[in-house]
C-alpha positions in Angstrom: 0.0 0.0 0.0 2.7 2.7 0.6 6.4 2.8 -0.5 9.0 4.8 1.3 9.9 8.4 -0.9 13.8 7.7 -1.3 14.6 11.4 -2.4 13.6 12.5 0.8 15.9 13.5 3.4 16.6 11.2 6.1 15.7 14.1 8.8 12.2 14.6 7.4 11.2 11.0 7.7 11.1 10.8 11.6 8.1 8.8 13.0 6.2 9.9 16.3 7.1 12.7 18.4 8.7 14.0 21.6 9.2 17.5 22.6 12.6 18.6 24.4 13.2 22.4 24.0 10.8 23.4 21.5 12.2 21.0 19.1 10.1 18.1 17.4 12.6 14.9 18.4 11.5 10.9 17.1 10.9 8.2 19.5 10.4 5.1 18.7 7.5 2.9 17.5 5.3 0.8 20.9 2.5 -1.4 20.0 1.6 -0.4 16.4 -0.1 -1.8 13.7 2.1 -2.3 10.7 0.1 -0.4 8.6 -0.3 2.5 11.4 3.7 2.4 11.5 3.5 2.6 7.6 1.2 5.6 7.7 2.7 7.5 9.7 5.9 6.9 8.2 4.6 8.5 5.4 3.0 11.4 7.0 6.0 12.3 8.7 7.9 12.3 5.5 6.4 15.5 4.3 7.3 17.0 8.6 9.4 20.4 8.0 10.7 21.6 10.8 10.3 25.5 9.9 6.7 24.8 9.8 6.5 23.2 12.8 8.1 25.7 14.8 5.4 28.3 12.7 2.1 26.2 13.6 1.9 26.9 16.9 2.0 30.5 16.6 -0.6 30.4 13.8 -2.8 27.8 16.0 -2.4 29.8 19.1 -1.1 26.7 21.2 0.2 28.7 24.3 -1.3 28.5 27.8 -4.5 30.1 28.3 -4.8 30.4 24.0 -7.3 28.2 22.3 -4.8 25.7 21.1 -3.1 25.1 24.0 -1.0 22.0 24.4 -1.4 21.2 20.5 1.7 19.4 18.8 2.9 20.2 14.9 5.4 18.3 12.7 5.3 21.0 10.1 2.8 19.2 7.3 0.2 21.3 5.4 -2.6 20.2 4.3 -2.4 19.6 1.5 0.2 16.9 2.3 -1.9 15.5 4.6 -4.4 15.1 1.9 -1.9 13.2 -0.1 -1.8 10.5 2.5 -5.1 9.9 2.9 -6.2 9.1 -0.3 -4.0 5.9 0.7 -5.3 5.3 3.0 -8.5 3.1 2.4 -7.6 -0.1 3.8 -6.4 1.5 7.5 -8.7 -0.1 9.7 -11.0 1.9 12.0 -8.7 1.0 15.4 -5.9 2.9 13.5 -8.0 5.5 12.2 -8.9 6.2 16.0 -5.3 6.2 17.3 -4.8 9.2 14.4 -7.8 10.6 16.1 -6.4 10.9 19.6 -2.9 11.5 18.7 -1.2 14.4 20.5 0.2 15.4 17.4 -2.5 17.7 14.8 -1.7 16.5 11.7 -2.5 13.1 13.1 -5.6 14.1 13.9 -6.2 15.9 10.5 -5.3 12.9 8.7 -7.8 10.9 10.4 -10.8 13.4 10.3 -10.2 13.2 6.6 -10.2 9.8 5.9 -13.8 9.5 7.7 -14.8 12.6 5.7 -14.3 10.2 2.7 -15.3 6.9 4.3 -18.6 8.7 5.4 -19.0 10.1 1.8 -18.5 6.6 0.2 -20.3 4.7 2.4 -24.2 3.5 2.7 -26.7 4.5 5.8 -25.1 2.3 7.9 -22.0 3.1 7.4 -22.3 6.9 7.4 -24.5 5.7 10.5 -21.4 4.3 12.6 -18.7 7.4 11.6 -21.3 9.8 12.9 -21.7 8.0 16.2 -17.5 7.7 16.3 -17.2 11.4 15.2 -19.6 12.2 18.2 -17.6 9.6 20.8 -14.6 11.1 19.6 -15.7 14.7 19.8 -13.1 16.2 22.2 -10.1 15.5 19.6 -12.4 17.6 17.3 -10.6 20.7 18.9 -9.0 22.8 16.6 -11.0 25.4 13.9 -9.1 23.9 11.1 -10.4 20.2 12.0 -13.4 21.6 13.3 -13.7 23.4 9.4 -13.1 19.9 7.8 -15.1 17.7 8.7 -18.4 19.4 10.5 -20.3 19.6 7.4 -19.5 16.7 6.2 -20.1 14.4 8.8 -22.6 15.7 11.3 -24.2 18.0 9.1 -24.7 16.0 6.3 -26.0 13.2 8.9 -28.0 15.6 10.4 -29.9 16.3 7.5 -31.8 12.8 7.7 -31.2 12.3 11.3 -32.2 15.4 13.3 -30.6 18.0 14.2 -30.9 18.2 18.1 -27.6 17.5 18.6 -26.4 20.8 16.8 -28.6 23.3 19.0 -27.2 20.9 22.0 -23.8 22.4 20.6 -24.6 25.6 20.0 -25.7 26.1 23.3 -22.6 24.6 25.5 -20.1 26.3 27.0 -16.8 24.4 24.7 -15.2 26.5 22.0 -15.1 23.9 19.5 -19.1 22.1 19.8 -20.2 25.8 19.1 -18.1 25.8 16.4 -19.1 22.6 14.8 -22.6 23.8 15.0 -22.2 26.4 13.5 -19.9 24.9 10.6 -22.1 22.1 9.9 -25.3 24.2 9.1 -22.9 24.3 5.5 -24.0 21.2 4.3 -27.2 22.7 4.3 -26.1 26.0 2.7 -24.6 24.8 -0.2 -28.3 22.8 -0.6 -29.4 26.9 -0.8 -31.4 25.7 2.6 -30.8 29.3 5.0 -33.0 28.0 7.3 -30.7 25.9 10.1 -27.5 28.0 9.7 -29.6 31.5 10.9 -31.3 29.4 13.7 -28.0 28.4 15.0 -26.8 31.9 14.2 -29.1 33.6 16.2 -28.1 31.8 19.1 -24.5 32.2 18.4 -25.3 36.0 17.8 -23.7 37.6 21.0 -20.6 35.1 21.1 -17.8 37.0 22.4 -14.8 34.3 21.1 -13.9 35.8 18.2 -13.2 32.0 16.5 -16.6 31.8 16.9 -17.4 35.3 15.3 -15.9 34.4 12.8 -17.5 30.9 12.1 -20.8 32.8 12.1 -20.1 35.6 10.0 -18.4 32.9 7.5 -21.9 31.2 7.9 -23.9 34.0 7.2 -21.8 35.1 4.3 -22.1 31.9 2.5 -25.9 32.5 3.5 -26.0 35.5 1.3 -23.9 34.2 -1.3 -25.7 30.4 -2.1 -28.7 31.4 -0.4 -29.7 34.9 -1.8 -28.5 38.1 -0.2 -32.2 39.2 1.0 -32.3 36.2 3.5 -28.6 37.1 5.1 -30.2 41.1 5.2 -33.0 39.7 7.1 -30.7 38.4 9.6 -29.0 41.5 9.7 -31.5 43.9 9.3 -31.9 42.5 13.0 -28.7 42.0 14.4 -26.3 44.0 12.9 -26.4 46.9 15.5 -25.7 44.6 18.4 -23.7 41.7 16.6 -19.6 41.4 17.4 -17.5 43.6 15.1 -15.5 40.6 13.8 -19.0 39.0 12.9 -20.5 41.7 11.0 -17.6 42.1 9.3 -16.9 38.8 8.1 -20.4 38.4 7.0 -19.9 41.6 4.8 -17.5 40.7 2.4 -19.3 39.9 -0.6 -21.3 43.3 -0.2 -21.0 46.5 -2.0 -18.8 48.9 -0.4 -22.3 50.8 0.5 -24.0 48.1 1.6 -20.9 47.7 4.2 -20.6 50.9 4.9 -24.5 51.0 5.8 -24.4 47.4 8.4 -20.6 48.5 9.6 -22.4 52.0 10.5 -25.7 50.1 12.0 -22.9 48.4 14.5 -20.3 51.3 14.6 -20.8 51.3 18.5 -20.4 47.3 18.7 -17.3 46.6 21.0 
């Protein structure tokens, strides 16, 4: 299924990871399947350590920042994409050791190859990767993995299953279930359905993390833009006065300069 890259350099090719002093250091391989060794392996081939030492920054992983904790080898993604379209044969128990790795583009890698499994898969299948996306929730817990895979795993299961479990999320107190309820009202966006994504909005409205802001105002831009722009002015012929700055904003960007300059003047006092 994989074969090693021999033109690249030996100290790219490291498997798991240790921290000493900032700097990404390999350990050695305990208890792992083959093909999770293999995997990895060829992951970690792509692991730059100039990234790595930028991720963090860019992911906010310091204490008392979002991403605290967080770990980076330095692989982008689309690298990581690259390795999961090999990996269709990984079985599920490796798919889940991806899941709770420490390190992000682990994590990445496996939210990606559910994404695709989920896609591919019949009712029962797309059935049993919701429930293990939901199980597996709290390694769900940066924006960018929150950003690829809400849609298209809870959302899109929501749309035949109910959608309880999203207003549950958009009302609890974790950073990263408001933002997957907010982020998986796009499945139903790019169906031109408005409907779920200003619900969860509206409860979102007053959100003072600006990650979820941003989500919203993401939301209600692609609203205006798939949906038709009068049912986004509804929303903020409402809100915009008393929404976050960072929200209104974000949901502007595909207006005229007017029409911004008319909300961004409706929330001009707006801390």
């Amino acid at each position: 299924m994989y074969y090693n890259r021999s033109n690249r350099r030996d100290d790219r090719t490291a498997l798991p990871v240790d921290r000493q002093d900032g700097i990404l250091r390999a350990t050695h391989l305990l208890s792992m399947s083959d093909s999770l060794k293999i995997v990895r392996h060829e992951l970690w081939s792509y692991a730059d350590t100039q990234k790595a030492s930028f991720f963090p920054r860019f992911f906010k992983t310091k204490q008392g920042e979002y991403g605290y904790g967080d770990q980076f080898i330095g692989v982008t993604v689309p690298q990581v994409r690259k390795v999961a379209l090999k990996c269709s044969t990984l079985s599920e128990k490796d798919v889940i050791d991806l899941l709770q790795s420490p390190i992000h583009e682990e994590r990445l890698l496996s939210l990606l190859i559910l994404v695709t499994r989920f896609q591919k898969g019949n009712d029962e299948i797309k059935k049993h990767i919701a429930s293990l996306y939901l199980k597996h929730i709290k390694w769900v817990n940066n924006w960018d993995l929150v950003d690829s895979s809400a849609d298209k795993i809870l959302g899109a299961y929501s749309k035949d299953h109910g959608t309880d479990i999203l207003f549950t999320f958009a009302r609890s107190k974790d950073l990263w279930r408001r933002r997957i309820a907010i982020v998986a009202t796009y499945h139903y966006i790019k169906q031109g359905d408005a409907t779920l994504a200003l619900e969860i909005a509206t409860i979102l409205k007053d959100d003072t993390h600006d990650l979820i802001q941003k989500a919203v105002g993401w939301m209600l831009r692609e609203v205006g833009k798939r949906c038709g722009k009068e049912k986004e002015e509804l929303f903020l012929n409402l809100y915009a006065a008393t929404m976050p700055r960072t929200m209104l904003r974000y949901s502007l960007e595909h207006f005229s300069p007017e029409k911004r300059e008319y909300y961004m003047n409706l929330g001009k006092k707006r801390i």
